[in-house]
VODRENKOL-301934 format. One record per residue: residue number from 0; x, y, z of N, C-alpha, C in turn. Coordinates in Angstrom, 2 decimals, padded with zeros to 5 digits, always signed. Layout:
<recs>
<rec><num>NUM</num><n_X>X</n_X><n_Y>Y</n_Y><n_Z>Z</n_Z><ca_X>X</ca_X><ca_Y>Y</ca_Y><ca_Z>Z</ca_Z><c_X>X</c_X><c_Y>Y</c_Y><c_Z>Z</c_Z></rec>
...
</recs>
This chain:
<recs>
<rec><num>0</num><n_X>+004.22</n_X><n_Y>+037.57</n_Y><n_Z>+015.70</n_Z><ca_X>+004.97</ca_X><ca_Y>+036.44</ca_Y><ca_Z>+016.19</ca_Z><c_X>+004.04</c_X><c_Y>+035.33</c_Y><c_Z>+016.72</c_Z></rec>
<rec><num>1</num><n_X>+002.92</n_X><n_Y>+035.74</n_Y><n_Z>+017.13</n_Z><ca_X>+002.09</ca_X><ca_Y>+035.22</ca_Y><ca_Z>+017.83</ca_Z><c_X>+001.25</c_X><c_Y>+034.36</c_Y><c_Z>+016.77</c_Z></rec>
<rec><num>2</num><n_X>+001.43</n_X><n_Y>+034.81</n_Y><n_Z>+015.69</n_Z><ca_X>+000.83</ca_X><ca_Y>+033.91</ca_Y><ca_Z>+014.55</ca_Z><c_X>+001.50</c_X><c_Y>+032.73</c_Y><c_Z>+013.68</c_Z></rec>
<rec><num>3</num><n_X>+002.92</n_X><n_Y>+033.21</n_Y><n_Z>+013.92</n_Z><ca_X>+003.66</ca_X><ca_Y>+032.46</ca_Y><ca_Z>+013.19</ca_Z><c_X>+003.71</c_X><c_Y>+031.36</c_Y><c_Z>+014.31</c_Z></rec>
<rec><num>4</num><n_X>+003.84</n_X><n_Y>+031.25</n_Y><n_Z>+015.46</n_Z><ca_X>+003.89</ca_X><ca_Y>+029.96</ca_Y><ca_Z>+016.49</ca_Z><c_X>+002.53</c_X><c_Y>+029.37</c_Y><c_Z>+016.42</c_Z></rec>
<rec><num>5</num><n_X>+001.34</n_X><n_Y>+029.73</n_Y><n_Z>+016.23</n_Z><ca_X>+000.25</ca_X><ca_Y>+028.82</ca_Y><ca_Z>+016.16</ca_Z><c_X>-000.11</c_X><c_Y>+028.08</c_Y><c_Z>+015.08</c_Z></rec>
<rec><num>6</num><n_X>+000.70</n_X><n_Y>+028.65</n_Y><n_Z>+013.70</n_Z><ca_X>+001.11</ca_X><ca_Y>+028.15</ca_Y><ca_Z>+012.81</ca_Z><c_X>+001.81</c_X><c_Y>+026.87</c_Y><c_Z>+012.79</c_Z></rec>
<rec><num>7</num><n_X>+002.45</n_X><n_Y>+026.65</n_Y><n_Z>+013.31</n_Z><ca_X>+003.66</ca_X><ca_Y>+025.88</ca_Y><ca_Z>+013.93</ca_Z><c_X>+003.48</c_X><c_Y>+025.19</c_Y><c_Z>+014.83</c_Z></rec>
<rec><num>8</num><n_X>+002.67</n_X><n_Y>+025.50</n_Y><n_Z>+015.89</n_Z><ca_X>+001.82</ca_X><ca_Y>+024.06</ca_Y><ca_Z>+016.94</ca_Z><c_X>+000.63</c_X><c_Y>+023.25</c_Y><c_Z>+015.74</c_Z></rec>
<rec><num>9</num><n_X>+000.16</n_X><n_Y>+024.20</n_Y><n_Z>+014.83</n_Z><ca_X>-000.75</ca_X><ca_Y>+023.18</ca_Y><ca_Z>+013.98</ca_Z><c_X>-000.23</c_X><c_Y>+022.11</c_Y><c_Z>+013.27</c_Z></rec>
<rec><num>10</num><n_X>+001.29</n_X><n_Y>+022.65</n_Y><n_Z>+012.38</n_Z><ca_X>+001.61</ca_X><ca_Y>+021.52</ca_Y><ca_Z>+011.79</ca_Z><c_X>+002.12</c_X><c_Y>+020.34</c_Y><c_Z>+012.54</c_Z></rec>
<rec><num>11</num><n_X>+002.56</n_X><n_Y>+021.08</n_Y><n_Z>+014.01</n_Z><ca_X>+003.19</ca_X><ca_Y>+019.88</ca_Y><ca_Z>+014.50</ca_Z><c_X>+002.48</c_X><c_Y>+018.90</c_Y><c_Z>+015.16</c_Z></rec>
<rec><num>12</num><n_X>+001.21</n_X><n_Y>+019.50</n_Y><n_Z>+015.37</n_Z><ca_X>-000.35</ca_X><ca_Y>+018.73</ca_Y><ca_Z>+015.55</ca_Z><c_X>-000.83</c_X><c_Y>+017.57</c_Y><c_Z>+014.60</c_Z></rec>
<rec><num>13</num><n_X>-000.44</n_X><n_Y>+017.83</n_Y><n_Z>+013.49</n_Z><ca_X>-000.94</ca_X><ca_Y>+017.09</ca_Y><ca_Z>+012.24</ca_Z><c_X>+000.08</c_X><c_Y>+015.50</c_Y><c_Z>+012.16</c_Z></rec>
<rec><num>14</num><n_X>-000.17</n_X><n_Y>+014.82</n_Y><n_Z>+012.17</n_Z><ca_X>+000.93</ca_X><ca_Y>+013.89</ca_Y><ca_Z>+011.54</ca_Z><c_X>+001.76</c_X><c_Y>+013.74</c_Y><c_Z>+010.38</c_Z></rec>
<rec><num>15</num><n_X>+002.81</n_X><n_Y>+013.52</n_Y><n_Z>+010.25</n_Z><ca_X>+003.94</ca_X><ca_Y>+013.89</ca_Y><ca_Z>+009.50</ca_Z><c_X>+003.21</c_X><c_Y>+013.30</c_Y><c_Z>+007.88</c_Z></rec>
<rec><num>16</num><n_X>+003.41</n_X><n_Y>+011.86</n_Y><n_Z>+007.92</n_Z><ca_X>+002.67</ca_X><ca_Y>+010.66</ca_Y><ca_Z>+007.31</ca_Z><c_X>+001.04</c_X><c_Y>+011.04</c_Y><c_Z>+006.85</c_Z></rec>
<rec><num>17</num><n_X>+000.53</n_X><n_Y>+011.87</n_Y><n_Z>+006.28</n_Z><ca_X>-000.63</ca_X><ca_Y>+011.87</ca_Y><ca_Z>+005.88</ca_Z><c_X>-001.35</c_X><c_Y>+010.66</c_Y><c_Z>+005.46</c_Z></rec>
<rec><num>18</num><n_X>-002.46</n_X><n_Y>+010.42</n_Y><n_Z>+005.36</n_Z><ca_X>-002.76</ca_X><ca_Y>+009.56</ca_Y><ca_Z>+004.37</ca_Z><c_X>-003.50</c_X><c_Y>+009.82</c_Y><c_Z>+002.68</c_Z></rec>
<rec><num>19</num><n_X>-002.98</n_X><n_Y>+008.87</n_Y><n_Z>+001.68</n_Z><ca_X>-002.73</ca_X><ca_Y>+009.12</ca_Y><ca_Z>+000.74</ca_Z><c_X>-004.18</c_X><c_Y>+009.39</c_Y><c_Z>+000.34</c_Z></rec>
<rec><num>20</num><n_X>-005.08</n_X><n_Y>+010.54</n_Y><n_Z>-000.57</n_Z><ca_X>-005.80</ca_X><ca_Y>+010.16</ca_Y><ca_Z>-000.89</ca_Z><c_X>-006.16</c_X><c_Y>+010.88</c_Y><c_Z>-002.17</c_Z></rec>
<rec><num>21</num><n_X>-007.48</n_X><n_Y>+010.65</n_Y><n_Z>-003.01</n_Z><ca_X>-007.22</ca_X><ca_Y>+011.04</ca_Y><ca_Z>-004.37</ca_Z><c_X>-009.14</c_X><c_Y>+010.96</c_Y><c_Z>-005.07</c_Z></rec>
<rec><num>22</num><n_X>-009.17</n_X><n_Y>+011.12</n_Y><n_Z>-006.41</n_Z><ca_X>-010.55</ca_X><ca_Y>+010.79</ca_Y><ca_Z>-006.64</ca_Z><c_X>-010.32</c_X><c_Y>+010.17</c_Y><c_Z>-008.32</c_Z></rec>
<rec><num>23</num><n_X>-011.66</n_X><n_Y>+009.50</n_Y><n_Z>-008.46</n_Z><ca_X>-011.82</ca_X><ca_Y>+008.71</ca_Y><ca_Z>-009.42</ca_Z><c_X>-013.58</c_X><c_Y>+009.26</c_Y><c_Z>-010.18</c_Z></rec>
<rec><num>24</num><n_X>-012.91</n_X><n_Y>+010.05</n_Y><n_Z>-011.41</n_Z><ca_X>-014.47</ca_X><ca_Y>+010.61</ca_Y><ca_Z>-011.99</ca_Z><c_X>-014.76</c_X><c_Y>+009.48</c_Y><c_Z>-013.36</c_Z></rec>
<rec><num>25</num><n_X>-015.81</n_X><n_Y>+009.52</n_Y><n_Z>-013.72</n_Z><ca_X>-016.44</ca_X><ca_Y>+008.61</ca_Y><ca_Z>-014.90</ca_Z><c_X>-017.48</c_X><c_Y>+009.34</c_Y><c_Z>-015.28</c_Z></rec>
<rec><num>26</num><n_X>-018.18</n_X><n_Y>+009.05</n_Y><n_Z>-016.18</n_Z><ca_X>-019.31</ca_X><ca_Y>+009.42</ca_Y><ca_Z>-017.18</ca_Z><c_X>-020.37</c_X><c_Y>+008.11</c_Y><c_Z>-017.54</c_Z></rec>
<rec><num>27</num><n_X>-021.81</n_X><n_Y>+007.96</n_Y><n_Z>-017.48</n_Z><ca_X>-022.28</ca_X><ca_Y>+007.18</ca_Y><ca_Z>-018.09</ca_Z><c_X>-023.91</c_X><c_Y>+007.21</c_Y><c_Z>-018.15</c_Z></rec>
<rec><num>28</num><n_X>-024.19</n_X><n_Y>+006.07</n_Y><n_Z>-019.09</n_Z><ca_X>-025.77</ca_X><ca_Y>+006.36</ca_Y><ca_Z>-019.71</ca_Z><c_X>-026.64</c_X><c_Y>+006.51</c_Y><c_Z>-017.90</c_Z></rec>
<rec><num>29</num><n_X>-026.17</n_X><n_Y>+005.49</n_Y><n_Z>-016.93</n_Z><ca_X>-027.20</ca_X><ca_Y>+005.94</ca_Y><ca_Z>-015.88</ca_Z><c_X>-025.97</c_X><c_Y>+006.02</c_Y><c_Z>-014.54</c_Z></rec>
<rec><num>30</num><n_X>-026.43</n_X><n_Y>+006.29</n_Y><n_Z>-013.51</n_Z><ca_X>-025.91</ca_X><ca_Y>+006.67</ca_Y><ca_Z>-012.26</ca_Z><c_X>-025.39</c_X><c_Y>+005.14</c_Y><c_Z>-011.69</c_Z></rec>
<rec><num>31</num><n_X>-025.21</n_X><n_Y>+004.12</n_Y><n_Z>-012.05</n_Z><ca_X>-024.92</ca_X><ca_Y>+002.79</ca_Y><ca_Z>-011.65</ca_Z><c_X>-023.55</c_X><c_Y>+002.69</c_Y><c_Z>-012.74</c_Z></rec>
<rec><num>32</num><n_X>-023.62</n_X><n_Y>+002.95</n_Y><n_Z>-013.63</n_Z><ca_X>-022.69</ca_X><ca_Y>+002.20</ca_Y><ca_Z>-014.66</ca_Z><c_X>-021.82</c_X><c_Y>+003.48</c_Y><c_Z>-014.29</c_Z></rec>
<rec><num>33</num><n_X>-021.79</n_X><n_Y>+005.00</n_Y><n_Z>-014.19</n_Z><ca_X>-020.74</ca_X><ca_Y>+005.95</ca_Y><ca_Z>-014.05</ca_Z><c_X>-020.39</c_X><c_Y>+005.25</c_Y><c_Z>-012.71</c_Z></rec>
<rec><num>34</num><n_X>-020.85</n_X><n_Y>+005.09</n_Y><n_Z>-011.79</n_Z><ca_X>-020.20</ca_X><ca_Y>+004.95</ca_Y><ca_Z>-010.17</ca_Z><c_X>-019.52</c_X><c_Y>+003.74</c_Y><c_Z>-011.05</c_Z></rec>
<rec><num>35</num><n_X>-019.96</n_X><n_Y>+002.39</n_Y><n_Z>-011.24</n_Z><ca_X>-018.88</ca_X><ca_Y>+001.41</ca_Y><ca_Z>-011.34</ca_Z><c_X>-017.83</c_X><c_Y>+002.07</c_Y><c_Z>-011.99</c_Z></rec>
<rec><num>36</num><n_X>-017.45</n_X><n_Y>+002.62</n_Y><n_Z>-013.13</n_Z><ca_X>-016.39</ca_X><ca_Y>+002.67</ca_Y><ca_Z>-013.84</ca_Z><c_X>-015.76</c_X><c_Y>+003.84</c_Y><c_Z>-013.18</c_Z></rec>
<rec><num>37</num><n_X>-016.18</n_X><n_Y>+004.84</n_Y><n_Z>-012.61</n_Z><ca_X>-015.58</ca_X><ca_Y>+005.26</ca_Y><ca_Z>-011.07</ca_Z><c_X>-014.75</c_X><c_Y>+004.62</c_Y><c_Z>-010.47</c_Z></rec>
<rec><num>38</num><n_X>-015.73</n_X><n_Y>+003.75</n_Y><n_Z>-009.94</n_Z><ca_X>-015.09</ca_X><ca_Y>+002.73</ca_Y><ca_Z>-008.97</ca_Z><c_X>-013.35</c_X><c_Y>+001.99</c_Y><c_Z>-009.63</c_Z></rec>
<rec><num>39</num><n_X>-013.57</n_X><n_Y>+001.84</n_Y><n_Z>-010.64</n_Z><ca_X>-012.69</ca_X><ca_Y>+001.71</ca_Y><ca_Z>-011.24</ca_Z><c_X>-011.09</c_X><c_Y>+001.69</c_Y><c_Z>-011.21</c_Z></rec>
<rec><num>40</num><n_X>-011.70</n_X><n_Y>+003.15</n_Y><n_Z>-010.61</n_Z><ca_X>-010.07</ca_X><ca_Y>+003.81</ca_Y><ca_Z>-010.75</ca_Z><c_X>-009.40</c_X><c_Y>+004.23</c_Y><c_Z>-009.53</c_Z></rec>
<rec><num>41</num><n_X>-010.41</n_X><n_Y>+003.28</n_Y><n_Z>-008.32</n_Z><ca_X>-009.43</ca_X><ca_Y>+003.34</ca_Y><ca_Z>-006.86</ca_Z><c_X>-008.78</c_X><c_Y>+002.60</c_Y><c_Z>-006.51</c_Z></rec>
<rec><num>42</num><n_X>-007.38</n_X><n_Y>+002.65</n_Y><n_Z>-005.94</n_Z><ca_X>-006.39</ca_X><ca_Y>+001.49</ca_Y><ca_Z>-005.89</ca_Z><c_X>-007.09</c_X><c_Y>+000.17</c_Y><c_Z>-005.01</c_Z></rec>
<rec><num>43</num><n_X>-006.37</n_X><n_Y>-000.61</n_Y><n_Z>-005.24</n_Z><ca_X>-006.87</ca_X><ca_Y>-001.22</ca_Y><ca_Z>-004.18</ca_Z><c_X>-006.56</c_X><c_Y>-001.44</c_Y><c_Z>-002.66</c_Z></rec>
<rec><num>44</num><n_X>-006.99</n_X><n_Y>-001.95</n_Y><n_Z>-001.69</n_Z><ca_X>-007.01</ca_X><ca_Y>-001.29</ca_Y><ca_Z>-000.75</ca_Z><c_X>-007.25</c_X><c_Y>+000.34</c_Y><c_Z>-000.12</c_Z></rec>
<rec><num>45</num><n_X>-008.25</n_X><n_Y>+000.81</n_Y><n_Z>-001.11</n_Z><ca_X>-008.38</ca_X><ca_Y>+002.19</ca_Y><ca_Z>-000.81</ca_Z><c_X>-009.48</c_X><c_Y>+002.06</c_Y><c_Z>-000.02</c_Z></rec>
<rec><num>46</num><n_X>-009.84</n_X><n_Y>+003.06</n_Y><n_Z>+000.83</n_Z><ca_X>-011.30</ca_X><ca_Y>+002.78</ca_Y><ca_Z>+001.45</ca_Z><c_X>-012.33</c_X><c_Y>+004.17</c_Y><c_Z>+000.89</c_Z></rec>
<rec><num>47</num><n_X>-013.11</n_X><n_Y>+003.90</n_Y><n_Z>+000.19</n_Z><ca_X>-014.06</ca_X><ca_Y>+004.58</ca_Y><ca_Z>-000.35</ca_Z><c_X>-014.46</c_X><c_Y>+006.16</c_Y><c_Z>+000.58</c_Z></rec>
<rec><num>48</num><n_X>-014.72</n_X><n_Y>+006.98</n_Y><n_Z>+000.41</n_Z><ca_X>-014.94</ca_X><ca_Y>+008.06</ca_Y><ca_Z>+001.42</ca_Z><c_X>-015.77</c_X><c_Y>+008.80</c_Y><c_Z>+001.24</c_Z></rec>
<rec><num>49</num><n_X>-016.22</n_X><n_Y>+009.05</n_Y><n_Z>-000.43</n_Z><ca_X>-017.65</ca_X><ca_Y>+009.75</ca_Y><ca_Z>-000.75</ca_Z><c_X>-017.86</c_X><c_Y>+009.68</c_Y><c_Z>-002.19</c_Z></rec>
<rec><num>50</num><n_X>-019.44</n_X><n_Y>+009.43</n_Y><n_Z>-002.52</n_Z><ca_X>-019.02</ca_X><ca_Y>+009.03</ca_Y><ca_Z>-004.09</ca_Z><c_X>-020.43</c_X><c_Y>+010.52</c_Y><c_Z>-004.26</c_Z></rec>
<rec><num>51</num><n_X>-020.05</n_X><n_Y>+010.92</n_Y><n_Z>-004.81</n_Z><ca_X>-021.00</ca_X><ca_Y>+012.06</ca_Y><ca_Z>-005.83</ca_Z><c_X>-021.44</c_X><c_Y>+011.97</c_Y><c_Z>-007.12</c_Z></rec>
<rec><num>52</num><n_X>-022.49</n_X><n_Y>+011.89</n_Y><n_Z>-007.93</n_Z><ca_X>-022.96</ca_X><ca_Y>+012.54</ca_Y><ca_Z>-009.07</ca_Z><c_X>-024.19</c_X><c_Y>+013.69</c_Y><c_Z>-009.20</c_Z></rec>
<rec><num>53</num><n_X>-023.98</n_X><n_Y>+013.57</n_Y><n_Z>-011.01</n_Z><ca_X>-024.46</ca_X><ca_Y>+014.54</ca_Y><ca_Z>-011.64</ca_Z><c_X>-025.01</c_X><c_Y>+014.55</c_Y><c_Z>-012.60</c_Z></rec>
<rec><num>54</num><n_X>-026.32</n_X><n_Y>+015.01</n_Y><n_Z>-012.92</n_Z><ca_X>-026.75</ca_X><ca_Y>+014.63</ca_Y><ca_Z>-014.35</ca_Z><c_X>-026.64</c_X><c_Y>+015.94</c_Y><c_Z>-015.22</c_Z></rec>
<rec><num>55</num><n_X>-026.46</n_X><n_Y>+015.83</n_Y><n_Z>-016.45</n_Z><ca_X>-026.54</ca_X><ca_Y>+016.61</ca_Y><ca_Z>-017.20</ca_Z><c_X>-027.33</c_X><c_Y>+015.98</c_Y><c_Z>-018.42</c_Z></rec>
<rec><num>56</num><n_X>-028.05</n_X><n_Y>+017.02</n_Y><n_Z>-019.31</n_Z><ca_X>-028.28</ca_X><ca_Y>+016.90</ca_Y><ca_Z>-020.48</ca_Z><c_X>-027.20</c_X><c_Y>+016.43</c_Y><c_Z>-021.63</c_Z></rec>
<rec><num>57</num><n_X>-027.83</n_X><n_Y>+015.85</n_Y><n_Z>-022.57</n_Z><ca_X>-027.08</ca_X><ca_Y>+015.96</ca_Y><ca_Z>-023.88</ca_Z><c_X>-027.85</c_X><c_Y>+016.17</c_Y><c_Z>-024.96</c_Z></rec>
<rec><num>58</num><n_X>-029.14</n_X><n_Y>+016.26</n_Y><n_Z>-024.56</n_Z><ca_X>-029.80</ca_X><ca_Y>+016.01</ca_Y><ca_Z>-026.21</ca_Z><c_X>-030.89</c_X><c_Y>+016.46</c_Y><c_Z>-025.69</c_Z></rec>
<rec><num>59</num><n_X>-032.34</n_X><n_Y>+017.11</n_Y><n_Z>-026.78</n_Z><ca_X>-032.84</ca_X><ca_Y>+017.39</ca_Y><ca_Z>-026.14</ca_Z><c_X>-034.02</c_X><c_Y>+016.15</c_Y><c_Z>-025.02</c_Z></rec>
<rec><num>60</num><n_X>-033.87</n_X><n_Y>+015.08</n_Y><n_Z>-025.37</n_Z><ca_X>-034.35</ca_X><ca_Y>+014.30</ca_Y><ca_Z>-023.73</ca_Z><c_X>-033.22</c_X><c_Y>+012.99</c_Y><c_Z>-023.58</c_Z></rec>
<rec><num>61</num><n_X>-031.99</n_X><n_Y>+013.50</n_Y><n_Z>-023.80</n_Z><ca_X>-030.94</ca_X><ca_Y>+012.17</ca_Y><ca_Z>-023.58</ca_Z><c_X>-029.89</c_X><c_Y>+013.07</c_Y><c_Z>-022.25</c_Z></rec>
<rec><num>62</num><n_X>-029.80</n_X><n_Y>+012.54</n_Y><n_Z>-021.24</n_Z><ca_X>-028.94</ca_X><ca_Y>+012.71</ca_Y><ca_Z>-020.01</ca_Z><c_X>-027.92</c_X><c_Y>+011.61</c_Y><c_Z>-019.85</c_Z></rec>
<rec><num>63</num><n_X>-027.10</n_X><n_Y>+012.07</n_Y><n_Z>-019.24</n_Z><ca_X>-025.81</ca_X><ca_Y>+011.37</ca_Y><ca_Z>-018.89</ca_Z><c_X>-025.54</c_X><c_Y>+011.80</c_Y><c_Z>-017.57</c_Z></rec>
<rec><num>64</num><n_X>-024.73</n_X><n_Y>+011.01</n_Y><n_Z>-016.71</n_Z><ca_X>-024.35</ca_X><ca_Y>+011.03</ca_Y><ca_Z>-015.26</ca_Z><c_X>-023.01</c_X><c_Y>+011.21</c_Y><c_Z>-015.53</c_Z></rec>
<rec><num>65</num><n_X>-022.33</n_X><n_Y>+011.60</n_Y><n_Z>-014.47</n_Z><ca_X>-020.98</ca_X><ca_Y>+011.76</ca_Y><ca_Z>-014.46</ca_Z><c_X>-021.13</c_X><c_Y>+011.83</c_Y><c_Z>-012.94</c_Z></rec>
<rec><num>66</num><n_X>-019.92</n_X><n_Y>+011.01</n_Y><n_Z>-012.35</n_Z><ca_X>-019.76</ca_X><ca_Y>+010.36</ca_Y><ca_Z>-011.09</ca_Z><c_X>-018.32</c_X><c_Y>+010.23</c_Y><c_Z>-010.72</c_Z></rec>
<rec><num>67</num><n_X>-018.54</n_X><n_Y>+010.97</n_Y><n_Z>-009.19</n_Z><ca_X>-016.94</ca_X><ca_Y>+010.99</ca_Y><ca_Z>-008.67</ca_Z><c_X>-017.09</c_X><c_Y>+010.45</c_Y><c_Z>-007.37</c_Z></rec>
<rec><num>68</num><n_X>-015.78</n_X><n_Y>+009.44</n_Y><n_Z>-007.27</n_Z><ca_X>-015.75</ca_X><ca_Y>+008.84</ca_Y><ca_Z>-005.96</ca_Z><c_X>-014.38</c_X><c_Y>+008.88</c_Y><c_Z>-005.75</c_Z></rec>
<rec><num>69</num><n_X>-014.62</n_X><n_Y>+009.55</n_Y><n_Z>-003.85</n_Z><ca_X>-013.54</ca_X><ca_Y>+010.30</ca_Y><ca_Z>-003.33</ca_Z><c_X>-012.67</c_X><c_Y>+008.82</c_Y><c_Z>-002.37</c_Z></rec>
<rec><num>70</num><n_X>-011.54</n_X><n_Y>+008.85</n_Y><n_Z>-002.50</n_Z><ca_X>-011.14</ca_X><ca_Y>+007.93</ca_Y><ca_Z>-001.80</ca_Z><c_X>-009.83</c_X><c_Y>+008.06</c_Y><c_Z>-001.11</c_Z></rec>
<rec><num>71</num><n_X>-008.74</n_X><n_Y>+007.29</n_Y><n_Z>+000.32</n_Z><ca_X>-008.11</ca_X><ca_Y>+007.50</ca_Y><ca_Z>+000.74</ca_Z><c_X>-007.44</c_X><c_Y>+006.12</c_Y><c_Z>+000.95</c_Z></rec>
<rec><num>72</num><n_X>-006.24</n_X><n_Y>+006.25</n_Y><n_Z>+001.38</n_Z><ca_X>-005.28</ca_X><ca_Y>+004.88</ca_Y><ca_Z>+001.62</ca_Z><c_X>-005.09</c_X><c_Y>+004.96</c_Y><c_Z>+002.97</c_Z></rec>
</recs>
C-alpha cells in the first residue's frame, strides 16, 4: 500500500501539462551539414536541448555523420 501512495504523491508532483518534446535525426557528408538538416526538423519555437552525432564508415575511407538534435516546446 505503501507503494502504491508514493506512486501517487509522484505523479501528483509532476505537472499535469508536460512539455512537448521530441527529436530531429539527419545524415550527412560532414558533422555541420547533418546538424543543419537536423536542425531542420524542430518546430519552431522549440528550444534546442542536446544535439548528438556519429560517424560511421561507408566505404573503405568514405564516412558519413548522422546527427540528432533533441528538442522541447
Amino acid at each position: 500500500m505503501r507503494v502504491v501512495l508514493f506512486f501517487v504523491s509522484l505523479l501528483l508532483a509532476f505537472p499535469v501539462a508536460a512539455a512537448e518534446k521530441g527529436r530531429s535525426t539527419a545524415q550527412g557528408v560532414n558533422q555541420q551539414m547533418a546538424t543543419a538538416q537536423a536542425m531542420r526538423g524542430v518546430p519552431k519555437g522549440a528550444t534546442v536541448v542536446d544535439t548528438t552525432c556519429k560517424e560511421f564508415a561507408v566505404g573503405a575511407f568514405t564516412y558519413r555523420f548522422q546527427c540528432t538534435v533533441h528538442w522541447a516546446q
